[in-house]
NUMAR-829648 format. One record per atom (N, C-alpha, C): residue number from 1; atom name; x, y negated, z negated. Coordinates in nm, 3 decimals, always signed. Each point is the difference from the previous one (the first is absolute). Layout:
NUMAR-829648
<rec num="NUM" atomo="CA" xx="X" yy="Y" zz="Z"/>
...
end
This chain:
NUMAR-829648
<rec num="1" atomo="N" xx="+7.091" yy="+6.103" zz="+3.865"/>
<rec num="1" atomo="CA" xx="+0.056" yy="+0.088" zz="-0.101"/>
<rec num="1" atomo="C" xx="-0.099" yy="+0.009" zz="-0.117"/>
<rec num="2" atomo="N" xx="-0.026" yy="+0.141" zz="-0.033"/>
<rec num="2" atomo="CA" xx="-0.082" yy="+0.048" zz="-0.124"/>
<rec num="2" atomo="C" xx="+0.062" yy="-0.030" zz="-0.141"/>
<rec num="3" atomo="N" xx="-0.067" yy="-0.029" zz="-0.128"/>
<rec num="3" atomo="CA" xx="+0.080" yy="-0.036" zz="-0.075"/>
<rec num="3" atomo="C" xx="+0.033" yy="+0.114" zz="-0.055"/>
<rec num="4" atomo="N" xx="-0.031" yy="+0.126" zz="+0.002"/>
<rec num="4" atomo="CA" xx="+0.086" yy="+0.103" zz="-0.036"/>
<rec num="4" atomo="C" xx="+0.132" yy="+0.023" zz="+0.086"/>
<rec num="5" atomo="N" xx="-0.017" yy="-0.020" zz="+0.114"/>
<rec num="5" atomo="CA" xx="+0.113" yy="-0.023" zz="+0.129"/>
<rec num="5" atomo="C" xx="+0.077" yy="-0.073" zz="-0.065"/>
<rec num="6" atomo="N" xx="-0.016" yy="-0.114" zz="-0.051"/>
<rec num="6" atomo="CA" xx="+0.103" yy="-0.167" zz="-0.070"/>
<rec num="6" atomo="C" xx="+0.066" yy="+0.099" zz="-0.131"/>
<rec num="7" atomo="N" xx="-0.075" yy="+0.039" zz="-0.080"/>
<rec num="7" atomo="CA" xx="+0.020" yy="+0.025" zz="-0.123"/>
<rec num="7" atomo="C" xx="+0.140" yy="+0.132" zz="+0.059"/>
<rec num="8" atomo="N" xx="-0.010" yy="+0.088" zz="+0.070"/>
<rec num="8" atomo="CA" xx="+0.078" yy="+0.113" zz="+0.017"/>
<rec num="8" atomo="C" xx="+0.124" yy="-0.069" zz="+0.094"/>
<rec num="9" atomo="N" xx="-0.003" yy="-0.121" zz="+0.047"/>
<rec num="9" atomo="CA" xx="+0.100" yy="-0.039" zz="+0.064"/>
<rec num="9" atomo="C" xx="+0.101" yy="-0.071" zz="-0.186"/>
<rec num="10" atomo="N" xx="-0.102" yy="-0.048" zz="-0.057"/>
<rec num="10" atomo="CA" xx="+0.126" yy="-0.024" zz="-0.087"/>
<rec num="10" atomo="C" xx="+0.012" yy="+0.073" zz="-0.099"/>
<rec num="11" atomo="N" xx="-0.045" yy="+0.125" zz="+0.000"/>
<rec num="11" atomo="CA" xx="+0.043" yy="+0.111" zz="-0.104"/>
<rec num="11" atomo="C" xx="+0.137" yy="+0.004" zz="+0.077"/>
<rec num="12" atomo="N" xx="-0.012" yy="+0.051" zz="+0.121"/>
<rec num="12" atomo="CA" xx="+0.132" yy="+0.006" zz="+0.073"/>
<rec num="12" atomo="C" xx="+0.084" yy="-0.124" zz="-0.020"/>
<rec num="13" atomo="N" xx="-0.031" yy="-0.074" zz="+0.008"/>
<rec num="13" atomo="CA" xx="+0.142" yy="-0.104" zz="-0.021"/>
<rec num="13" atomo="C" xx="+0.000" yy="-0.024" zz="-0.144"/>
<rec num="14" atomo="N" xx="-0.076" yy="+0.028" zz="-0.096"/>
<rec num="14" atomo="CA" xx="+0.091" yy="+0.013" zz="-0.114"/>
<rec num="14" atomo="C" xx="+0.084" yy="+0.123" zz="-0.021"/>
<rec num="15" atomo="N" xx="+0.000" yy="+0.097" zz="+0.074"/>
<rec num="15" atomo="CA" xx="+0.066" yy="+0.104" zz="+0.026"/>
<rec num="15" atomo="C" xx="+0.144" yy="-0.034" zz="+0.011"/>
<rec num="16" atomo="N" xx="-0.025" yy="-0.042" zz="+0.114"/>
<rec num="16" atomo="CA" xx="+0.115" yy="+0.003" zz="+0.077"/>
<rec num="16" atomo="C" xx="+0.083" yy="-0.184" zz="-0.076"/>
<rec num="17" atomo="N" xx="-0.020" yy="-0.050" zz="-0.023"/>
<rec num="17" atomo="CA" xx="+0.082" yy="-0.146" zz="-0.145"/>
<rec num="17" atomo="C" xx="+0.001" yy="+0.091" zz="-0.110"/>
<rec num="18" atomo="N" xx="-0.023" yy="+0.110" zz="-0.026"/>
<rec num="18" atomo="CA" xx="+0.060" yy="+0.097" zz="-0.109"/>
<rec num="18" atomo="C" xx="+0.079" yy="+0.090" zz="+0.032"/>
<rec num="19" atomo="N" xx="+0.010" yy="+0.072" zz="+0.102"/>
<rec num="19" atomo="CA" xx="+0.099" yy="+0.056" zz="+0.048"/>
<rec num="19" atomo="C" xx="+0.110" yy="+0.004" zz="+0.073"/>
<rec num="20" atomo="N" xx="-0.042" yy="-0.097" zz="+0.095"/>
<rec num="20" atomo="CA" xx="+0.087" yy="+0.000" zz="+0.115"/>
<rec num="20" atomo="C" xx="+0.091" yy="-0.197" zz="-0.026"/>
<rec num="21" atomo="N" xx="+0.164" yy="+0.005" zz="-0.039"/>
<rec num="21" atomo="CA" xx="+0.013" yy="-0.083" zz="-0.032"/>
<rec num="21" atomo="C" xx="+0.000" yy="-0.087" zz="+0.145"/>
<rec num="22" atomo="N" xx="-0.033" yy="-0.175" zz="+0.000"/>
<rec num="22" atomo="CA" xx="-0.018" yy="-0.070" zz="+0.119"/>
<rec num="22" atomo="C" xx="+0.048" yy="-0.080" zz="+0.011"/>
<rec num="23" atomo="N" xx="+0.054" yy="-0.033" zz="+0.163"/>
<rec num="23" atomo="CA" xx="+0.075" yy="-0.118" zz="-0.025"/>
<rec num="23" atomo="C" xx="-0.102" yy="-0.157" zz="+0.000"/>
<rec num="24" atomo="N" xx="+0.044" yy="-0.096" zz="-0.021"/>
<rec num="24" atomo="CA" xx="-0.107" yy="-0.179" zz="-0.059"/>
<rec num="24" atomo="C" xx="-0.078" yy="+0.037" zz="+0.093"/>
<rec num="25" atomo="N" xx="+0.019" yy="+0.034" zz="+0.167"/>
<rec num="25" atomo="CA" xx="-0.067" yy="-0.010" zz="+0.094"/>
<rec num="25" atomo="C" xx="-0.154" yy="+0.063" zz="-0.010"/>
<rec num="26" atomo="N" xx="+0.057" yy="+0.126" zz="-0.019"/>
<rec num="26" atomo="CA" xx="-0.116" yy="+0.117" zz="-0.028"/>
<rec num="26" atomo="C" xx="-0.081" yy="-0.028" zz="-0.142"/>
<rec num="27" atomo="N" xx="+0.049" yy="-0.028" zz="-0.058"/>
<rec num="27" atomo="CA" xx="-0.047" yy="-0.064" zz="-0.149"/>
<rec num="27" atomo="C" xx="-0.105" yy="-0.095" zz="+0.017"/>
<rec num="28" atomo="N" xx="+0.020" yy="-0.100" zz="+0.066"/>
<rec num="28" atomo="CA" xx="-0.051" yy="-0.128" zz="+0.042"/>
<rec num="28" atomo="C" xx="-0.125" yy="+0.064" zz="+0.050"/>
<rec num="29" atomo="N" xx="+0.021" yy="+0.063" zz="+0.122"/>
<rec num="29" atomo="CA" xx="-0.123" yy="+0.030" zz="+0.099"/>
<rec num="29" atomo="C" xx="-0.071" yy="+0.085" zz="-0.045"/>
<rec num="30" atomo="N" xx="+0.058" yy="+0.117" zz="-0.155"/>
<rec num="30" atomo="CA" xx="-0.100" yy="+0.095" zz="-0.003"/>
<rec num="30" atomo="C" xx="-0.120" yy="-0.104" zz="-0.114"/>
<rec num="31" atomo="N" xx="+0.123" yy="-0.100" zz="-0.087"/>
<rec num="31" atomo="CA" xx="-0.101" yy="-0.030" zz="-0.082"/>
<rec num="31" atomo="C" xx="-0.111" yy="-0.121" zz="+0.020"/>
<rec num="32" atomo="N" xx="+0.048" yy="-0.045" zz="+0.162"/>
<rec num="32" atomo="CA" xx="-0.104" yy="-0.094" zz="+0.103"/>
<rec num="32" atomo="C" xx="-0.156" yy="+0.123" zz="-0.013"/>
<rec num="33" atomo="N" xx="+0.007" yy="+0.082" zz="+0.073"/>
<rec num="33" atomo="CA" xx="-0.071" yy="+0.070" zz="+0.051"/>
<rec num="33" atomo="C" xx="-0.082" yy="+0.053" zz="-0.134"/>
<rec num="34" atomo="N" xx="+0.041" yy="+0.034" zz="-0.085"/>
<rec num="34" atomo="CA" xx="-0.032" yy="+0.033" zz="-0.151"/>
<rec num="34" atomo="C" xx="-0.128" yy="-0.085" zz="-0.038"/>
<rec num="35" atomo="N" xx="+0.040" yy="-0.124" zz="-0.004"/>
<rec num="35" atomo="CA" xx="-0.067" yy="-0.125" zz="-0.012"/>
<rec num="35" atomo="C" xx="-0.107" yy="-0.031" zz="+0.093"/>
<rec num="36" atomo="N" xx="+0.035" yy="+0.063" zz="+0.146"/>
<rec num="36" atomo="CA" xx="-0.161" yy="-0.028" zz="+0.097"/>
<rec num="36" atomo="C" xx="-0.054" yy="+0.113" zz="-0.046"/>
<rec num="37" atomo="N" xx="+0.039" yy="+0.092" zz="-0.009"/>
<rec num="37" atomo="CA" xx="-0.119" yy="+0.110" zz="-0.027"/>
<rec num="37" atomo="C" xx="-0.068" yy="-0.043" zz="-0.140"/>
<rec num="38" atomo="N" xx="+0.046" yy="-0.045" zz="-0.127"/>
<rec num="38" atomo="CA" xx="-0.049" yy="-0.033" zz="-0.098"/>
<rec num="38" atomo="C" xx="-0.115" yy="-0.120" zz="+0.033"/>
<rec num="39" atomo="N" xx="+0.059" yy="-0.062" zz="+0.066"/>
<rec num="39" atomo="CA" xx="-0.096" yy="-0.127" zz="+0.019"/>
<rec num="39" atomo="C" xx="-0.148" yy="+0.097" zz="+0.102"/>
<rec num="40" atomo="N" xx="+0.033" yy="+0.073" zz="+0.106"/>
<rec num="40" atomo="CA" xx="-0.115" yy="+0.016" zz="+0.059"/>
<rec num="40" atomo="C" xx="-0.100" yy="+0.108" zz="-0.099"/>
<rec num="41" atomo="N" xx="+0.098" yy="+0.055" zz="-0.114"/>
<rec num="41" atomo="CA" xx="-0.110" yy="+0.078" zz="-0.089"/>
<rec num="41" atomo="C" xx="-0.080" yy="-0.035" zz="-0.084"/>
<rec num="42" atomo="N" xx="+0.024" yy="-0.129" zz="-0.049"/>
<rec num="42" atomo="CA" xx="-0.038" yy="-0.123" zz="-0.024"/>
<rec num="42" atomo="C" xx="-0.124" yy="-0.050" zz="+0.054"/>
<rec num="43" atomo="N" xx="+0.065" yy="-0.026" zz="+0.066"/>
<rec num="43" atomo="CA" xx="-0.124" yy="-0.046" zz="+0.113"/>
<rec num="43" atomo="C" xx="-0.110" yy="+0.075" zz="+0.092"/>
<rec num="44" atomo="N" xx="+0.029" yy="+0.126" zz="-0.019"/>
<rec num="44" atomo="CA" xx="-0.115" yy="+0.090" zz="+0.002"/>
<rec num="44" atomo="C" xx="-0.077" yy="+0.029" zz="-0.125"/>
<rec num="45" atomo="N" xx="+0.049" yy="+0.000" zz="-0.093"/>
<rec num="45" atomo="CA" xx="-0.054" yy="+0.047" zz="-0.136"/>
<rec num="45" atomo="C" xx="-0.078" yy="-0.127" zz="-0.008"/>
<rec num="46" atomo="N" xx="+0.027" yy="-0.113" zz="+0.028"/>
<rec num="46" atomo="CA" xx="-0.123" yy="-0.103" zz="-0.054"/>
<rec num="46" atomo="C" xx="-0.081" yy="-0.050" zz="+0.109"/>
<rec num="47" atomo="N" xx="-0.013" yy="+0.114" zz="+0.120"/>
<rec num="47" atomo="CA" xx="-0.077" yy="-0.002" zz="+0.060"/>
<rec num="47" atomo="C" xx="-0.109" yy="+0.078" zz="-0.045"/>
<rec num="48" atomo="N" xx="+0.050" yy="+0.137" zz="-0.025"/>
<rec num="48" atomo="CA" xx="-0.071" yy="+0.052" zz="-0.076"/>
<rec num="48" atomo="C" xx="-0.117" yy="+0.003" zz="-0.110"/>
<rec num="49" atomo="N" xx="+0.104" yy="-0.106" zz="-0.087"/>
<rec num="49" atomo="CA" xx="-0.109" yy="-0.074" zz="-0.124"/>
<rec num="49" atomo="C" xx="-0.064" yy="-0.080" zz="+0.049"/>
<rec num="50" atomo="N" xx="+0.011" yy="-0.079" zz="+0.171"/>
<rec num="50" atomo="CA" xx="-0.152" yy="-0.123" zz="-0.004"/>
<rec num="50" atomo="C" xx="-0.095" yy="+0.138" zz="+0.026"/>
<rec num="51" atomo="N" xx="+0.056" yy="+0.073" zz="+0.090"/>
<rec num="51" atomo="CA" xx="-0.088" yy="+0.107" zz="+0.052"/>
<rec num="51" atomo="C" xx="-0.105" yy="+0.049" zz="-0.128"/>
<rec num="52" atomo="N" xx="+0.114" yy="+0.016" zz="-0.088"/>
<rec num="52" atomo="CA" xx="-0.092" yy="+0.074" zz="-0.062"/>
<rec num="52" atomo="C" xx="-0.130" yy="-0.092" zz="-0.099"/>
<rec num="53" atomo="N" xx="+0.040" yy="-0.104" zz="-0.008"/>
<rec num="53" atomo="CA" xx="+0.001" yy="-0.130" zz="-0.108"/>
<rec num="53" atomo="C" xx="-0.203" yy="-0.044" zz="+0.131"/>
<rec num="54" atomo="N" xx="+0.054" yy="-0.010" zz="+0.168"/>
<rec num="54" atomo="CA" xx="-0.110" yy="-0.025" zz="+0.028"/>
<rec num="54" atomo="C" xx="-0.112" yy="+0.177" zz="+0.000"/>
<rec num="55" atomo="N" xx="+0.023" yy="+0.086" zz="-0.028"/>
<rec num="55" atomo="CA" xx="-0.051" yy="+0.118" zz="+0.008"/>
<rec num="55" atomo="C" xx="-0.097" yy="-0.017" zz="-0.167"/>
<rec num="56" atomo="N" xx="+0.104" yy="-0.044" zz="-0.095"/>
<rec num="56" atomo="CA" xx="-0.104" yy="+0.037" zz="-0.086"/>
<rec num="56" atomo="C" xx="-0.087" yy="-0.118" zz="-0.042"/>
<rec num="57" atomo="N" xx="+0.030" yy="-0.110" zz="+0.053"/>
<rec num="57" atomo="CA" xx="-0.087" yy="-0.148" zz="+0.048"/>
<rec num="57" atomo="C" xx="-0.152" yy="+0.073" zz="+0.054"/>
<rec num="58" atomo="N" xx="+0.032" yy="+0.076" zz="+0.143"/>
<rec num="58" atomo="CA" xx="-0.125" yy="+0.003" zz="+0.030"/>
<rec num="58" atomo="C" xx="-0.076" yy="+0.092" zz="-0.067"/>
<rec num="59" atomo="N" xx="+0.078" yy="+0.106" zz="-0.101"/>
<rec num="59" atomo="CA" xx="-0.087" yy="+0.093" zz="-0.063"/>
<rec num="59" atomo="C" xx="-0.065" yy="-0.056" zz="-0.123"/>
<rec num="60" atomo="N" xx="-0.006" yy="-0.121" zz="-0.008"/>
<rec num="60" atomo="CA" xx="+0.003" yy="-0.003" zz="-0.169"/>
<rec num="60" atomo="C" xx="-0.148" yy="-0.156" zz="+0.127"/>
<rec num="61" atomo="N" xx="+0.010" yy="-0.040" zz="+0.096"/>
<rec num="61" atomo="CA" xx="-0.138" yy="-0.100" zz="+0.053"/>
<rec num="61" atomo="C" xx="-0.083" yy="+0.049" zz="+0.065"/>
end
């Protein structure tokens, strides 16, 4: 999953925990899933920064 892919999955589920009222069940699991996508955007984004962190390492030796 792309992190624009992650990011548009929880535009949608904050969508839908604003609109659509839920029962604990659905609540529970949307705001599980909420939480992995946050964590894997996370964790791409500071992939990003070694990326970028070793990119300007080698421009600067």
């Amino acid at each position: 999953m792309t992190y624009t892919e992650a990011v548009a999955e929880l535009e949608q589920l904050l969508e839908q925990l604003q609109e659509v009222p839920t029962d604990v069940d659905q609540l529970y699991a949307r705001v599980a899933r909420a939480q992995e996508l946050v964590a894997a955007c996370r964790e791409k984004l500071r992939g990003v920064e070694e990326r970028l962190a070793a990119l300007e390492k080698q421009s600067e030796g």
